[in-house]
N, C-alpha and C positions, 0 to 999 in steps of 0.2 A: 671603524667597525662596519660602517653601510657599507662604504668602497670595498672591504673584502667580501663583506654579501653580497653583493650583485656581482662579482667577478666570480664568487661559486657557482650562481646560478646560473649565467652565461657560459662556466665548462660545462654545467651539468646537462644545459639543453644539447653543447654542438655535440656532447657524449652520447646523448639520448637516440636523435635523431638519425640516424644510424640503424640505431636498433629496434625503431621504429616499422621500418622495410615499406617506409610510403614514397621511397623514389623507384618511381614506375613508367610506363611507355603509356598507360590507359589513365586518366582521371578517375579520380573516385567518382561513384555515381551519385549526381544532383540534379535533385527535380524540385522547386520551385517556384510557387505562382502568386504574383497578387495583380488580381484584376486581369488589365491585357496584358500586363511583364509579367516574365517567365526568366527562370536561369537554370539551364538542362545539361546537362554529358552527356556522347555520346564516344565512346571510347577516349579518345586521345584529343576529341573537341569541345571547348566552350559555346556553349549558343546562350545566346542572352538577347530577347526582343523586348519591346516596348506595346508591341502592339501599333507601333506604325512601322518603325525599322526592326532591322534582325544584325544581328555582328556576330561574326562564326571565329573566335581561336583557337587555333591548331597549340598542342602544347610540346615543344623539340627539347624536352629535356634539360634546357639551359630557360623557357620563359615559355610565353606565351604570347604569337606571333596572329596579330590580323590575317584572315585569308579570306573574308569577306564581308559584303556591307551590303543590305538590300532593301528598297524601300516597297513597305508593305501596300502603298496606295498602287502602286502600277507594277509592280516585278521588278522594277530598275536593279541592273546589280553590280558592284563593284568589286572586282576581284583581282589577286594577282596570283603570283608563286610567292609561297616561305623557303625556297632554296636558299641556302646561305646566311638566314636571319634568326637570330639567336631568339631575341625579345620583342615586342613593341619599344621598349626601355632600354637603354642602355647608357653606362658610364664610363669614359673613357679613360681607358687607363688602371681601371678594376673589375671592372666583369667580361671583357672580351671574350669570347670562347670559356666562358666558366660552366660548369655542371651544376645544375640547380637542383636541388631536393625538395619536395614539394611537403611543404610541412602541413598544411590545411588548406582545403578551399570550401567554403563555406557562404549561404544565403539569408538572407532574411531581412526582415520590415524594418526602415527608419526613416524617420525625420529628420536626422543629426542633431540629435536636443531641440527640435521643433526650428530648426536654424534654416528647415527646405523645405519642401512638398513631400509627401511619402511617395515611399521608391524602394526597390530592391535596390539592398547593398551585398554586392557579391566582393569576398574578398578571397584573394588567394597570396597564402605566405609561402615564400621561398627562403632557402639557405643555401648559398654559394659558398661552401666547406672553404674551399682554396684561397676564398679572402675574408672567412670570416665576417661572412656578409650577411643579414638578411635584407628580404625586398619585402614591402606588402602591396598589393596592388587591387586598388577598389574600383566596382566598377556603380555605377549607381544608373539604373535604371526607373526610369519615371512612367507609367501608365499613360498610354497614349499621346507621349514624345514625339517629337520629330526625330530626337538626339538620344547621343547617351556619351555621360560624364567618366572620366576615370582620373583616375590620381596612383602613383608611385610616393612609397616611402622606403628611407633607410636609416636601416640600424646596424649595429655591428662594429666591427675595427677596422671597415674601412679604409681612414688615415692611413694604417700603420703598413697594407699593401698597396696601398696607389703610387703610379707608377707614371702618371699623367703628367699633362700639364693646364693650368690655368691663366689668362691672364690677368685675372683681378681676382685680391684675396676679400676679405668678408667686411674689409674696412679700408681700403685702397683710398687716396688723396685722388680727386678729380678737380680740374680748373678749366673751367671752360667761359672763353670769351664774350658775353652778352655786350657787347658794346663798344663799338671802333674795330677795327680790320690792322690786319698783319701785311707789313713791310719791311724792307731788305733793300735800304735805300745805298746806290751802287757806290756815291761821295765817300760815304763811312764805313767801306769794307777796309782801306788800307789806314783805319786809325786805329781799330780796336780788336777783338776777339772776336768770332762770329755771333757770340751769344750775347754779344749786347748791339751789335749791330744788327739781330732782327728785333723789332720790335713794335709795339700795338700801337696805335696812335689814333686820334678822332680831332673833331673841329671843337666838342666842346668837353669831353669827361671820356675816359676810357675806364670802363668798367667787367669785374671779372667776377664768378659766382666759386667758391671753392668749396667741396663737398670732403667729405666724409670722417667727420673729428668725433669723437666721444667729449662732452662737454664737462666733466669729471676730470680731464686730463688738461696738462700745462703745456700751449704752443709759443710758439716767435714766427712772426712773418718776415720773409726779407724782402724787397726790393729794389732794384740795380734802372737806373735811368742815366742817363746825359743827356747835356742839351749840344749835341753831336754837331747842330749846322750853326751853332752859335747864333741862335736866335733871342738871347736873354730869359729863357724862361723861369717861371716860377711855377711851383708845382704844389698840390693839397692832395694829400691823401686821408680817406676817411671809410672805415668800416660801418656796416650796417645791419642787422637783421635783415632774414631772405625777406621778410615785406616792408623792409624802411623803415617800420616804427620806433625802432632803438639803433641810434648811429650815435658813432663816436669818432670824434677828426683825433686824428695821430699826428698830421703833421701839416700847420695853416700858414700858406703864402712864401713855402722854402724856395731858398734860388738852386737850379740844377746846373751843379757841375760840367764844364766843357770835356771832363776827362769822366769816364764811366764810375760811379758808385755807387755801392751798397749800403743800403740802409735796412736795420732789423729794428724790430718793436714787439713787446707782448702782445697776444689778442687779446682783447677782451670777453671774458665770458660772456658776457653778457647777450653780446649779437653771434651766439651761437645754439639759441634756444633747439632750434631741429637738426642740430650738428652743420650745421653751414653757416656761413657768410658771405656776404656783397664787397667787394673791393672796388673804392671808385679813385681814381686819379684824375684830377681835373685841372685846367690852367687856370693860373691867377694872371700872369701876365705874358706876355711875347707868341710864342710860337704856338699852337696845337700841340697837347701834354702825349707825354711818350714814356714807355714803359717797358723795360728789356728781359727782366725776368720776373719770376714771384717763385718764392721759396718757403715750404712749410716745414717747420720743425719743431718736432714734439720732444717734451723733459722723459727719460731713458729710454728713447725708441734706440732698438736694435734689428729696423728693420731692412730690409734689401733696399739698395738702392733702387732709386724710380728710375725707369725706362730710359726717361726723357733725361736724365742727367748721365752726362760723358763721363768718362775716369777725369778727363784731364781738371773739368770743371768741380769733380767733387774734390777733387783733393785741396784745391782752393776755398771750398765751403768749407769742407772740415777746419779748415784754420783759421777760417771766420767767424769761426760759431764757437762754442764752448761744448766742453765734456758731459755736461749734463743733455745735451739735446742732440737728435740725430736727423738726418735728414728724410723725410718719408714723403714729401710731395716737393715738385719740381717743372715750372714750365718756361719752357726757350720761347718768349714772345715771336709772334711771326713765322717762327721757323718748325712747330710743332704743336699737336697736342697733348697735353699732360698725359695720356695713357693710349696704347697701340692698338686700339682694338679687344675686343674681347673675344675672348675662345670659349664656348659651351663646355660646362662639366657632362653631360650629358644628353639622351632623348627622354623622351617621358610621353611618346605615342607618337605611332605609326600607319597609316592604313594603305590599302593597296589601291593603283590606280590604275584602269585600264588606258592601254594605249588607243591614239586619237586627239582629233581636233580641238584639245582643253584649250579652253579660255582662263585664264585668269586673272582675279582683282585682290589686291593689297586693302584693307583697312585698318588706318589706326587714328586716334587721336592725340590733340598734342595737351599738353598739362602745360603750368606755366601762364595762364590764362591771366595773373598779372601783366602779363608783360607780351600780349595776342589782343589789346583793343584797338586795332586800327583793321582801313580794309585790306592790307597786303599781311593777315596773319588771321587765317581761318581755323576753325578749331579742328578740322577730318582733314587727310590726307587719302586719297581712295585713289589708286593707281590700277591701270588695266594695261599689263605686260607680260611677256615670257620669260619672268625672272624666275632663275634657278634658285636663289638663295635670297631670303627678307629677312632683318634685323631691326627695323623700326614697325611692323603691322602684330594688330594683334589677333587679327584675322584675313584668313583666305577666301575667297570665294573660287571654287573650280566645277566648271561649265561644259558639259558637251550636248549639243543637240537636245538642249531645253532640260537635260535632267543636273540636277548640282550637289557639289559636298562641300559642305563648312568648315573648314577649322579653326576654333577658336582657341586662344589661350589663355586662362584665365590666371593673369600675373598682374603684377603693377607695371608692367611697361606701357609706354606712349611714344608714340610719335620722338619725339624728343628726350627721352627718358628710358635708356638702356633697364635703369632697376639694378637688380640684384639678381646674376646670371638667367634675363628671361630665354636668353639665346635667340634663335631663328626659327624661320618657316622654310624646309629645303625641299626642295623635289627632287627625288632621285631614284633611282632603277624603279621608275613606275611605281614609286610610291610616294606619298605626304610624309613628311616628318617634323612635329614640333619639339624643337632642343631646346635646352635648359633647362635644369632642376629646378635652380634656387640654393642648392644645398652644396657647399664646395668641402672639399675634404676632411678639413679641421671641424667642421658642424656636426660631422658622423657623432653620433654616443652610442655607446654600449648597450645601452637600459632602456631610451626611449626613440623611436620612432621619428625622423625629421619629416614633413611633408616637402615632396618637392611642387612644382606648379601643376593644376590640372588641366586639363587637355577636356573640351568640347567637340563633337562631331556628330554634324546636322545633315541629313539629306533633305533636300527639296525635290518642286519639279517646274518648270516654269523661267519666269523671269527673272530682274533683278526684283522685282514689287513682292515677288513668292520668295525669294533668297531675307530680304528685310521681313518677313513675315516669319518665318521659319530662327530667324536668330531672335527675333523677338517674344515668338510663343515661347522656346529652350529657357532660355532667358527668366521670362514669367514665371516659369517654374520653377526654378535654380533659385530665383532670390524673388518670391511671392511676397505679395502685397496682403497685409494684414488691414483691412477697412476699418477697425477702431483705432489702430494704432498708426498707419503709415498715414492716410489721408489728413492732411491740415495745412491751412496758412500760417506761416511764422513771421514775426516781426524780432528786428534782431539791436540792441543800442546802440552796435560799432560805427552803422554804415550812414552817419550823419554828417559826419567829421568831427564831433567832439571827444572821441577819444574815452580814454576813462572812463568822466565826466558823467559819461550816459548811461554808469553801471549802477550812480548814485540812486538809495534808497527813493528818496524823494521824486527823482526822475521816473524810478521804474513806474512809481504809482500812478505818474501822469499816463506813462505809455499803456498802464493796463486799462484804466479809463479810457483814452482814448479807443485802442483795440477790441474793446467791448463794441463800444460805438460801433464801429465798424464791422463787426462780428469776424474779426481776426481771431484765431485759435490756440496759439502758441505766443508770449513773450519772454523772446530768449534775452538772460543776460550776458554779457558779452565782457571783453576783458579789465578787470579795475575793479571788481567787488572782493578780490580774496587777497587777505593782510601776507604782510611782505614775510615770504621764507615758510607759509604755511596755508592751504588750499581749503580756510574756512572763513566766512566772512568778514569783511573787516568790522572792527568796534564799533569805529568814529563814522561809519555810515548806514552800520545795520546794530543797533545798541541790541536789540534783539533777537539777533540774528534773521533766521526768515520767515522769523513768523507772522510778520507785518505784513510783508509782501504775499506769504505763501497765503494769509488772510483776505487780503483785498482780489487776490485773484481768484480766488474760490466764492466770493461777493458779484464779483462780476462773470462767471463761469469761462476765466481764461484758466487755460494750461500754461508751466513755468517751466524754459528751455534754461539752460547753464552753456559757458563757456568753460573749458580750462586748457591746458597745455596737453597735448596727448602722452607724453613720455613722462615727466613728473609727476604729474597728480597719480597717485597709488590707489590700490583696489578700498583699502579701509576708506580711503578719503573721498573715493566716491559714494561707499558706499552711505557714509556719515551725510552727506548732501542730498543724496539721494533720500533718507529717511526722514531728515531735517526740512530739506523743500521740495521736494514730491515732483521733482522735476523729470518729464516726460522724454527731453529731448536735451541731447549733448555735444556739443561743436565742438572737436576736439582738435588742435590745432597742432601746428609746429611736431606734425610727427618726423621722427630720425627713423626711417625705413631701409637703412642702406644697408644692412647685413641680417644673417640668419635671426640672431638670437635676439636683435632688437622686432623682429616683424615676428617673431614667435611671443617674447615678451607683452610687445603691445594685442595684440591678438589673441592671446591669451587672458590677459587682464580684461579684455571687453568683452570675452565671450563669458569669462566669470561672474561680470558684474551685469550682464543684460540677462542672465539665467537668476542670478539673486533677485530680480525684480519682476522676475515671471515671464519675461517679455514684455513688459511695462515701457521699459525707457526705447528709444532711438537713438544711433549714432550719426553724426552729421559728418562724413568725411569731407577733405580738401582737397582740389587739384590747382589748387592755387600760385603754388609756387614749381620749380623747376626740378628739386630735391625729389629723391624716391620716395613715393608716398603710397599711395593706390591705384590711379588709375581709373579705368573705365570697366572693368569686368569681372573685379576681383572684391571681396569683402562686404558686400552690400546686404548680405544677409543682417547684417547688424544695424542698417539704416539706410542713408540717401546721401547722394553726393551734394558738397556744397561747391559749388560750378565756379563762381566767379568774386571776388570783391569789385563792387561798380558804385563808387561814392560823388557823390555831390557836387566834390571840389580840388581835392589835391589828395596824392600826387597824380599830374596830369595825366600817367598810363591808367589811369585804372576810374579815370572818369568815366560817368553814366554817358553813351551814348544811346539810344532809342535802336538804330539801326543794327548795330554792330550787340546789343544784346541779344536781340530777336535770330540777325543770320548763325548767333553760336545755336543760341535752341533751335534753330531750323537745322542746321548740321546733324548738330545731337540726335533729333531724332529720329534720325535716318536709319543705324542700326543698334542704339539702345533705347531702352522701353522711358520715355524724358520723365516718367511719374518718378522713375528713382531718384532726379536730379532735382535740384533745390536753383529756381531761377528767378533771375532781381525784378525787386519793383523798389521805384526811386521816387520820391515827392521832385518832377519837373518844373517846379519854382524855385528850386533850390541848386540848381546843377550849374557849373561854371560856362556859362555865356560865350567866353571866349575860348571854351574847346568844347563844347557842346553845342548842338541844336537843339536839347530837350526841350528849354522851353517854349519852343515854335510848335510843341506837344504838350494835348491837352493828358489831367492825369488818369480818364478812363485809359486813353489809349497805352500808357506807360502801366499800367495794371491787365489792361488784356493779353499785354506780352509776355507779363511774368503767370499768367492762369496756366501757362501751356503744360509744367510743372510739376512741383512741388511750391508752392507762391512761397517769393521770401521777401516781405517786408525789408529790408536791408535801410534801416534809418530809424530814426525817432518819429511815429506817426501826429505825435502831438503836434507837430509842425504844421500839420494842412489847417486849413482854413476851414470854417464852418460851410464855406460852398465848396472845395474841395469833397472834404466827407458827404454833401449832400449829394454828389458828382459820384462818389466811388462807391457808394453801400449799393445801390441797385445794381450794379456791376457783378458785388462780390454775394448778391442775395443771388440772382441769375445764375451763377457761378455754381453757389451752392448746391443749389436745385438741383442741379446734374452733373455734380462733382463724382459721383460714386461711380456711376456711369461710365463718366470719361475716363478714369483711372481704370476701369474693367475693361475698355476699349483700346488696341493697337493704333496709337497717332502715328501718323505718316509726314513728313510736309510735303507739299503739296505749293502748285503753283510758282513762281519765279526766287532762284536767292534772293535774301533782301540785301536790296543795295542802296536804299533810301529812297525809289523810286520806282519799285518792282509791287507787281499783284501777290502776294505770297500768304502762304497759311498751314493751315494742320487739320487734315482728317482724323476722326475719331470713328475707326471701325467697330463694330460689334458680330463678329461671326454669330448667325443664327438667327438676327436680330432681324423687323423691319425696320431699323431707323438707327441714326448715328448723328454724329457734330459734325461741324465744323467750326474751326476758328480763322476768318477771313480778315486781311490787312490790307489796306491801300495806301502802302507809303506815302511820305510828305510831299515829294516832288513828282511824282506819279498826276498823270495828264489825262489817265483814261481813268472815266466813270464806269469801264464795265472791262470786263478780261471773260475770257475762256477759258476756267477750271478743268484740269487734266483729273480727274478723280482715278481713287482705286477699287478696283472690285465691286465697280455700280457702272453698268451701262446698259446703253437702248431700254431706256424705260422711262416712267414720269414718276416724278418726286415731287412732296410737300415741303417747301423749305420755309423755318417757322424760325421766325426772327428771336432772341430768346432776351431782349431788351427793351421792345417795343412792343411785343405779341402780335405783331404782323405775318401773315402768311401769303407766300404765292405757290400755286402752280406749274411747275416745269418740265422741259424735260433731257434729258440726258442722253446724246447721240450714242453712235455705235460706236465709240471711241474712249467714252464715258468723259467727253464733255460737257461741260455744267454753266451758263451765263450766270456770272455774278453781277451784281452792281453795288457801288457804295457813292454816295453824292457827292462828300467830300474828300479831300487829300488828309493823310493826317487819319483817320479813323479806321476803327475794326469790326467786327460782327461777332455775335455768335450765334449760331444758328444750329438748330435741332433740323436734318433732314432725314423724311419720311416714305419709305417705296412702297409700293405697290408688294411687293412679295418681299419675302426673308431676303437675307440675304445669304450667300454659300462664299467659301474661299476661292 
């Protein structure tokens, strides 16, 4: 009965509209204002300012096409021709040259459920009759912006005329190599098939990450090896969770065959908590372990063949496998990767660029941060070329004669992590194009609205120092910082090494004592408190459930964070926790983000449950692992990112190193605002020796690195020593003092990479302000007692710089270059320091 109602009311609108006679050559007239944003018509054009920019679209009957961008501080204007261009938007293979009917365009005040900064939200709906389409397209302007925000949605029957093509559907098999390199060794071309004669190989483990399973559903793995040079070997293979905590060996100390064979096994659910799994092969005896295919197949998949698999080679799988299971992932070791690239379903914003000497720069970052702790894997990738077409940034920077335009995109892509069609950044006939929806065919619904990814675009003027200012005020705005609720240090039980263990009632109470001590704000419990098959404390460690704990922390005036799994636990059962233990703050883990309806799902579920609490709770996202998750630009209205696992002891990637946590947050905060980001502090008595030099660091210094932040305790604090804690509370009282401050202020870094031996730090700007921070480091092996500070937006003048650990002051001053003489006595230590000018400061 619902299905045939909403199938009425979808004939009764496309009947309507029609007869409506609101497809026209002129816009309707719209005049609205809040503040310095404005959203006006004037005939056949959209104007929409901010009150620092202005964006003019022309509307050609088929959308509504950029024809200009102007920045309100100096005239700058960017403009092109809309000959030829239907929309800013478009989807290939169903609106091409389509006729758009303009069903409403419309203004007015929001905060998106208090989820942003207030802003005009200008929306204009379309209907593209000929595919049974609608579009809705929002544009959100914010009061004295740099930028202005827009997003494309669709609804309709879509599917049913698309005519396109994509390369990945909404749940596509991906296998991609994290460990050992691909060979095609020339001996063993004339013994076998070519597809077992390419193959992966390493000195100690060859290991593969494979993406995209629904955990509900029944697989088999297969695996095809030989020991080709007749080296005797033996071979282990063992599945794992994407962070190793749950692994399970399939097959221990087997000898491989000199003739090529397959071997199939069930997976395990288990190590498939975020819809992936780690595949490791590793040798037991003789040669370097080698590996010629991996084969996914799922119980009644009838779905296309994978790319990567030939006719000749399937016809041989099918007779290897059985009738309940089909083939749906497939990779030729060495000789390919499991899928051919990706094709964009769409654009989803356009602007015009004048012709001229553009410069341009790539930014993105990489996710995967398990597996980026050493110094040959940095967290940014920032390229300055004249690439036509970018598939790993997630932002532009475009440069002519000191004036500049942004575009950002605001998807879960990284560096390393396509996502879920985020597409490209393309340049073409003098225009910017950001592709990819998000939304592939089969997503369309009739009845609701998909969003696709939105699109950012910042004008600056100036340098790159004014281009990181300008994405960062945008930014500020888009996902604002709430000072009851965002500001705090968190202490977490996972990041000890004891596992579980540290979720136990009796532990927690130590840690909240402790963290009092210490005047820590948050302690989160981590995974191991919720009984097996159901997301409510366990018995045998919380006989009372939380009200022990939720007790003792309101005794000592800590707040209580939770861990759970982000895809499982359900909206009741947060919400049941949430009323139970009053927990402020939520790590939610192992999310499966690889297709629509899971990143609508979860994103849904979190924005239900952060509105049922008033805006009370936070979300602690992850860019931990390699899997589609979020990202660096996307979702953060519901919390802060958790940046890194950096533990104590094992497994060896993901040890605390000093240097290598600091250069991520020195990266980081270059073009995102690092208060959204959640960064480690490790008790340095505790970290492995032998792949660490923490402990050649004292633990003020291993805590001034994590202040830069969001502070995350990542350990059990009851650990430190009574001299320890009498070492770190004036630290974190210091800290506090001017915690508000600094989170209201644009950090820059500042000073040298770190590289264990470099001057390096973080300004704390204050526009308007006379005085700001900074946070100064003199790495371990670092020789000089003094460097020359390259500052921002402070020169030729004299400054108070006022020690904020000591209460020391001196007098300085700051050349015409805006640099700054620091000094620090010894190696190994940091500052923080309040600096004081003589006049305001201006951008």
């Amino acid at each position: 009965m619902m299905i045939c109602r909403r199938v009425t009311v979808f004939m009764f609108i496309m009947w309507l509209i029609p007869k409506l006679g609101i497809c026209q050559s002129h816009l309707p007239d719209l005049h609205y204002r809040y503040q310095t944003a404005s959203a006006t018509t004037e005939e056949d054009q959209l104007i929409v300012k901010t009150g620092e920019v202005t964006r003019v679209w022309k509307w050609t009957g088929r959308g509504l096409v950029t024809k200009q961008l102007s920045n309100g501080d100096n005239g700058n204007v960017w403009e092109g021709t809309t000959t030829g261009m239907d929309a800013d938007w478009a989807y290939v293979g169903l609106l091409e040259g389509k006729k758009a009917e303009l069903v409403q365009l419309t203004a007015k005040k929001s905060t998106d459920e208090g989820f942003t900064k207030t802003h005009i939200e200008v929306m204009a709906e379309m209907y593209y009759p000929e595919v049974e389409t609608f579009i809705k397209y929002e544009i959100w302007s914010y009061p004295g912006a740099p930028g202005i925000r827009t997003q494309v949605f669709f609804k309709g029957k879509g599917e049913k005329h698309y005519t396109g093509k994509s390369s990945m559907s909404s749940n596509e098999i991906s296998i991609d190599l994290k460990h050992g390199k691909n060979t095609k060794p020339y001996a063993a071309q004339s013994k076998a098939e070519l597809w077992f004669v390419n193959h992966a190989t390493a000195k100690d483990f060859v290991e593969y990450h494979v993406k995209g399973f629904d955990s509900n559903r029944d697989y088999r793995i297969g695996v095809s090896w030989w020991d080709w040079d007749k080296q005797g070997r033996r071979q282990s293979i063992k599945v794992s969770s994407v962070d190793g905590e749950k692994q399970v060996e399939i097959f221990s100390d087997r000898a491989v065959s000199d003739h090529p064979e397959l071997l199939f096994f069930e997976l395990p659910k288990e190590v498939l908590i975020d819809g992936t799994f780690r595949l490791n092969v590793s040798e037991t005896t003789g040669a370097a372990p080698v590996v010629s295919e991996i084969i996914v197949l799922e119980e009644g998949s009838t779905e296309a063949t994978p790319k990567a698999l030939g006719a000749a080679r399937k016809v041989q799988l099918d007779s290897a496998s059985t009738d309940r299971y089909g083939v749906i992932g497939y990779i030729d070791c060495g000789a390919s990767e499991s899928t051919d690239g990706f094709i964009a379903t769409g654009r989803v914003d356009r602007i015009p660029l004048r012709t001229g000497d553009l410069s341009k720069t790539f930014i993105g970052y990489y996710n995967d941060t398990q597996h980026r702790n050493k110094q040959g894997t940095p967290l940014i990738k920032e390229l300055s070329e004249d690439q036509e077409t970018n598939n790993w940034a997630s932002m532009v920077l475009v440069n002519e004669a000191s004036e500049g335009v942004i575009m950002v995109k605001e998807s879960h892509k990284c560096v390393n992590q396509y996502g879920v069609d985020t597409g490209e950044l393309i340049f073409r006939d003098n225009g910017l194009e950001n592709t990819g929806t998000g939304v592939y065919p089969k997503d369309m619904m009739e009845d609701q609205y998909q969003p696709a990814w939105a699109s950012w675009v910042i004008l600056y003027s100036g340098d790159n120092t004014d281009a990181q200012t300008a994405v960062k005020e945008f930014d500020k705005i888009r996902y604002p910082l709430d000072p009851d609720r965002d500001i705090y240090m968190q202490a977490n039980t996972w990041g000890s090494g004891n596992g579980k263990d540290g979720a136990r009632q009796e532990n927690v109470l130590k840690e909240i004592a402790t963290q009092a001590a210490l005047g820590i704000d948050v302690q989160q419990i981590d995974d191991g408190w919720q009984q097996k098959g159901s997301w409510e404390p366990r018995d045998d460690w919380y006989p009372e459930g939380w009200e022990i704990v939720r007790k003792k922390a309101k005794q000592e005036g800590v707040d209580l964070g939770l861990w759970a799994a982000a895809m499982p636990i359900d909206i009741e059962e947060l919400k049941m926790n949430y009323n139970k233990g009053g927990f402020v703050s939520y790590k939610l883990d192992f999310a499966n983000l690889s297709n629509r309806t899971n990143i609508n799902n979860l994103i849904g579920k979190i924005r239900e449950f952060v509105l049922y609490t008033d805006h009370q709770v936070r979300v602690n996202w992850d860019v931990t692992e390699n899997a589609p998750r979020f990202g660096y630009y996307w979702a953060r209205e519901y919390g802060s990112v958790y940046l890194a696992n950096r533990k104590p002891d094992q497994p060896e990637n993901v040890v605390y190193i000093p240097y290598l946590v600091l250069r991520d947050i020195w990266h980081l905060a270059k073009y995102t605002n690092i208060h959204k980001f959640q960064t480690s502090i490790q008790n340095v008595d505790r970290v492995n020796r032998g792949v660490s030099d923490a402990y050649l660091h004292d633990q003020a210094y291993a805590v001034g690195i994590g202040l830069v932040g969001t502070p995350l305790f990542f350990q059990e604090t009851h650990f430190y020593s009574s001299e320890d804690i009498a070492t770190i509370k004036p630290v974190l009282k210091a800290y506090k003092d001017i915690r508000r401050e600094w989170y209201e202020s644009y950090v820059f870094p500042i000073g040298e990479e770190p590289d264990n031996k470099s001057w390096t730090g973080f300004q704390g700007f204050l526009p308007g302000e006379d005085h700001g921070y900074l946070f100064i480091y003199r790495e371990r092996l670092n020789e000089k007692p003094s460097f020359s500070l390259q500052l921002k937006y402070i020169k030729n003048t004299t400054v108070r710089l006022v020690d904020l650990l000591t209460g020391q002051s001196r007098t300085v001053d700051v050349d015409s270059q805006g640099k700054l003489e620091v000094m620090i006595e010894r190696a190994g230590s940091f500052k923080m320091i309040r600096i004081e000018y003589d006049n305001k400061s201006k951008w």
